[in-house]
Wavefront OBJ file of the C-alpha trace (Angstrom):
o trace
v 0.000 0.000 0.000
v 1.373 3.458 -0.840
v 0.791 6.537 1.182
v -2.270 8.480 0.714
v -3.880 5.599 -0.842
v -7.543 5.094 0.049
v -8.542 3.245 3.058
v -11.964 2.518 4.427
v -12.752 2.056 8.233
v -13.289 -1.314 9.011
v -15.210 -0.110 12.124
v -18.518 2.264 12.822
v -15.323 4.195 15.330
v -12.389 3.575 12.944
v -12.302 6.709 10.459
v -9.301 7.385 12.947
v -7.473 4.534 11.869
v -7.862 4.350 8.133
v -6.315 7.832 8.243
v -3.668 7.038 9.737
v -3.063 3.908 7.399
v -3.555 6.316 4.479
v -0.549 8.837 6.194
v 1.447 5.701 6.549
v 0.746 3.496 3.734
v -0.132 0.733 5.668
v -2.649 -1.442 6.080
v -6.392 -0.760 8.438
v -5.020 -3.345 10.663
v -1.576 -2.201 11.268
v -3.394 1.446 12.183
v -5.496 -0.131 13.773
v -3.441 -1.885 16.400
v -1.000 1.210 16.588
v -3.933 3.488 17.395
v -5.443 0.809 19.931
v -1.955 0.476 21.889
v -1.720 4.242 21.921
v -5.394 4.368 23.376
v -5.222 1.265 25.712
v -8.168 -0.430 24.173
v -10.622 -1.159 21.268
v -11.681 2.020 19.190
v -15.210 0.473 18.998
v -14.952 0.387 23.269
v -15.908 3.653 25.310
v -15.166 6.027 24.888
v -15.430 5.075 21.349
v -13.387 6.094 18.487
v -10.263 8.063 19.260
v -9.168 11.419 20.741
v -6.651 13.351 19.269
v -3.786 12.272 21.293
v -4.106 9.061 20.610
v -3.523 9.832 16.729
v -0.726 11.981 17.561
v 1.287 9.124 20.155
v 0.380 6.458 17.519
v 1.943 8.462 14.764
v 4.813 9.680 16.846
v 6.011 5.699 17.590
v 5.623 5.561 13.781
v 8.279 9.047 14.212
v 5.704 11.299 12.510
v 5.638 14.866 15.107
v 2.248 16.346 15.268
v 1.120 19.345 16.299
v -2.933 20.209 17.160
v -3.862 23.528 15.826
v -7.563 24.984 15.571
v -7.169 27.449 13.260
v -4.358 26.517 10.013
v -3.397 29.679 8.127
v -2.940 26.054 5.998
v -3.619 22.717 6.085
v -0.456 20.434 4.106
v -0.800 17.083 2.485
v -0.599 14.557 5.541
v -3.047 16.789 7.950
v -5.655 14.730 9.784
v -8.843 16.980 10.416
v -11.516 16.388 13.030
v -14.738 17.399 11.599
v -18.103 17.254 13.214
v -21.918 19.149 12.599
v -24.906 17.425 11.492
v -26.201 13.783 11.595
v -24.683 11.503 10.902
v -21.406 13.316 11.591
v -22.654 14.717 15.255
v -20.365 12.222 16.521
v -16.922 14.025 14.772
v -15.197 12.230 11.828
v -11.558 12.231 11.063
v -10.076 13.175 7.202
v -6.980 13.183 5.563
v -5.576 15.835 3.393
v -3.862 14.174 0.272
v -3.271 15.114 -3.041
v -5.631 13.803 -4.184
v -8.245 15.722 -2.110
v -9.764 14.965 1.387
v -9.641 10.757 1.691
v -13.287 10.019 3.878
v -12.727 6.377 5.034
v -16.217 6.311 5.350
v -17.815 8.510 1.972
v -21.017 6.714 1.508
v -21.856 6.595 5.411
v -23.439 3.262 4.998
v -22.722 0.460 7.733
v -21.378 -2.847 6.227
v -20.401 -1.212 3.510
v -17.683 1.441 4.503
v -16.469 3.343 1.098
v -13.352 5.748 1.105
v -13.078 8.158 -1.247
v -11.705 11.506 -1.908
v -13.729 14.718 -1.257
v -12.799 18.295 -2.900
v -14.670 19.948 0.595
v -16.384 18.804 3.899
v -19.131 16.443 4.002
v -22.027 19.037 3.856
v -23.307 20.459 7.195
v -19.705 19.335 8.719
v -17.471 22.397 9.958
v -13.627 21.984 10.747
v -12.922 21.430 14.945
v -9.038 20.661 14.839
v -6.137 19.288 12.481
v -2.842 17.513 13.296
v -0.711 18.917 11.384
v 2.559 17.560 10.456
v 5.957 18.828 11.941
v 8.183 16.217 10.601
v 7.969 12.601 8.798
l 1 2 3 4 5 6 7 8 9 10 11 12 13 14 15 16 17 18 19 20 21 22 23 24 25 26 27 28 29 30 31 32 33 34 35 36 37 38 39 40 41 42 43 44 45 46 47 48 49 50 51 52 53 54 55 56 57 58 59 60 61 62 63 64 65 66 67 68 69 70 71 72 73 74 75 76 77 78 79 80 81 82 83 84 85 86 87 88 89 90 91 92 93 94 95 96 97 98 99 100 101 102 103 104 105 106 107 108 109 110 111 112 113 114 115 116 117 118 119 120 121 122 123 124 125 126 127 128 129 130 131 132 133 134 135 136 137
């Protein structure tokens, strides 16, 4: 898998994870058990999904620095955003800025049948929270 490929959450909690496998260009399962260890237990176990710090230790054993920032004069390639707004996003949703556009692990927002693709903008009725931003990879 190459970086900034698209990967869709295997999880109703994982959008966390497939961004992180898209940053690293691994697989959902190798995120997935970095992001996990960096939490202390399942995403899909309360409090579910992930916070931002467990993104930022997971990618920092992985020796990608993070910073949080709430309001990006810019937002690089590599940048996971927390979104949140209406349902079904009241609940916050992570992105990845690529090249390619924003990679959604979870486009079609249909359960058992998680599609990633890339957006140009939000998901409408979603407004930006916070990004971690890359300091060094």
């Amino acid at each position: 898998m190459k970086k900034y490929e698209l990967v869709s959450q295997e999880d109703k909690w994982g959008c966390g994870a497939a961004c992180v496998a898209s940053l690293l260009g691994v697989s959902y399962q190798k995120a997935k058990h970095l992001v996990e260890t960096a939490k202390g237990r399942s995403i899909n176990s309360k409090p579910y999904g992930l916070q931002l710090h467990d993104i930022a230790i997971a990618l920092k054993e992985e020796k990608i620095k993070v910073i949080a920032d709430w309001d990006p004069t810019e937002i690089p390639d590599g940048t996971i955003v927390c979104i949140s707004g209406e349902v079904p996003y009241d609940g916050d949703h992570y992105l990845l800025k690529t090249p390619n556009g924003w990679m959604d692990p979870w486009y079609n927002i249909i359960e058992n049948n998680m599609v990633a693709r890339y957006r140009k903008k939000y998901p409408k009725g979603t407004y930006f929270l916070v990004a971690l931003v890359p300091v060094s990879t």
